[in-house]
N, C-alpha and C positions, 0 to 999 in steps of 0.2 A: 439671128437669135433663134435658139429650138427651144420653142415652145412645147412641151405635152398636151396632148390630148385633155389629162384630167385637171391641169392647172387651169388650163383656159375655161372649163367646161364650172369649173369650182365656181367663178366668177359670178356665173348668171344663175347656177343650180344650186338648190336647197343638196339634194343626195344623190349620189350617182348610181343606186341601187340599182336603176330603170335597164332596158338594154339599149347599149349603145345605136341603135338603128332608129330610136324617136328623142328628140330633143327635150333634154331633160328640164329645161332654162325655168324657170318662175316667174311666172306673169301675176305683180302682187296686185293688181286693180284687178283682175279678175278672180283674184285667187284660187288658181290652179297651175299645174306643171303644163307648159305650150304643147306638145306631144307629135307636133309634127316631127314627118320623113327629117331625118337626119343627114347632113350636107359630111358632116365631119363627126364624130364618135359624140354623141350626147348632147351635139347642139345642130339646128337648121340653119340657113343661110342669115338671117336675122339675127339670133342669138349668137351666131358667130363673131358677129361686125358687133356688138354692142360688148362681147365677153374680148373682144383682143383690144378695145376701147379702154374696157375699166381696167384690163390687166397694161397695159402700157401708161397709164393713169398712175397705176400703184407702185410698178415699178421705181417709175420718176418720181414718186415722193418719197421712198422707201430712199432711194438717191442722196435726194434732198437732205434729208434724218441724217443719212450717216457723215452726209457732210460737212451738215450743222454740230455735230457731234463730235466730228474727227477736231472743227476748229473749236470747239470747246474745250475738250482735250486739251488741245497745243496751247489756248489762254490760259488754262489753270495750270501747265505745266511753266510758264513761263513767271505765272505769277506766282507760285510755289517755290522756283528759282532763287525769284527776286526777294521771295520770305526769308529762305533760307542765307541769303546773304546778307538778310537786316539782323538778324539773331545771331548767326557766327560773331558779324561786328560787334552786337552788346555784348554776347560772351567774350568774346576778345578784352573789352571793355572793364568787366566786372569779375572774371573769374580770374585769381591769383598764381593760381597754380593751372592757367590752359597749357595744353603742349606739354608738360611734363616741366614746366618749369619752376625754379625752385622760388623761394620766398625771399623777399627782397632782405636784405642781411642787413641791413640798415635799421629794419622793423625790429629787430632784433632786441632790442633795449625796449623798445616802447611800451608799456601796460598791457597786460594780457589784455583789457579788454578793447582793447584798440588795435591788435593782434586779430584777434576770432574773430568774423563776420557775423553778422548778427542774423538773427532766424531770419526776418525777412528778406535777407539777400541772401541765403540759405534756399529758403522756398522759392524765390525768384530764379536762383541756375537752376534747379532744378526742372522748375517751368520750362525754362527756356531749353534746356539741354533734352527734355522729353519733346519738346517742339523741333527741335533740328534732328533728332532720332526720327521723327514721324515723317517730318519732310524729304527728310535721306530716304527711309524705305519709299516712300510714293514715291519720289523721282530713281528710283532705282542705285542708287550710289551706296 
C-alpha cells in the first residue's frame, strides 16, 4: 500500500505548517508539538510507528462502514423488491382496468353506482400506484 507522507503525518499532527525535518506529532499530556529530528517528513521514529498504527486502524474501519453498508443496501434492495411485488399483487387485485384492460361487460347492466369505485378505493390505487412509482425508481426499473 502507498502511503503519503502527509496522510500518515495527519494522524498524529495537529498542522503540518512545521518543516518537515522536526516531527510535527502532538503530544496531548504534555501539550505541545514532540519536535524531534525527523526519521520520515513530519514525524520521528515514534510518531511514525503510532501514526501508521492509527492509519491502518482507520483504514479497517472505514472497511468495515462500507461493508456494513454495501449489506444494507442489498437488504433494503431486496426488501423493496419483495414490496413492490406485495403492491403489484393488490393492484392486480383491485384495480379494473390494470394492463389496459377493458371493463368486465357483464357490469354493464349493473347500477351505476356499483359501476364506479368508490373514493376510498379511488385513494387507495392511488396510494398504491404512487408506492410502486417510488419502488420502480429506487430499484432502478
Amino acid at each position: 500500500m502507498n502511503i503519503k507522507d502527509e496522510d500518515l503525518a495527519a494522524m498524529v499532527a495537529l498542522r503540518l505548517d512545521r518543516t518537515p525535518a522536526q516531527c510535527a506529532a502532538w503530544i496531548e499530556s504534555a501539550d505541545r508539538v514532540c519536535g524531534r529530528a525527523a526519521a520520515r517528513p513530519w514525524l520521528c521514529k515514534r510518531h511514525e510507528t503510532v501514526a501508521a498504527r492509527r492509519l491502518t486502524k482507520a483504514l479497517a474501519d472505514r472497511e468495515a462502514r462500507a461493508k456494513k453498508a454495501r449489506e444494507a443496501r442489498e437488504e433494503r434492495r431486496s426488501n423493496d423488491r419483495a414490496r413492490l411485488e406485495e403492491v403489484e399483487a393488490k393492484l392486480d387485485r383491485l384495480d379494473p382496468f390494470r394492463d389496459g384492460a377493458a371493463a368486465d361487460r357483464a357490469a354493464a347492466c349493473a347500477p351505476l353506482s356499483q359501476r364506479l369505485p368508490s373514493d376510498s378505493r379511488i385513494a387507495e390505487l392511488a396510494r398504491l400506484h404512487r408506492e410502486a412509482d417510488s419502488l420502480r425508481a429506487r430499484l432502478g426499473e
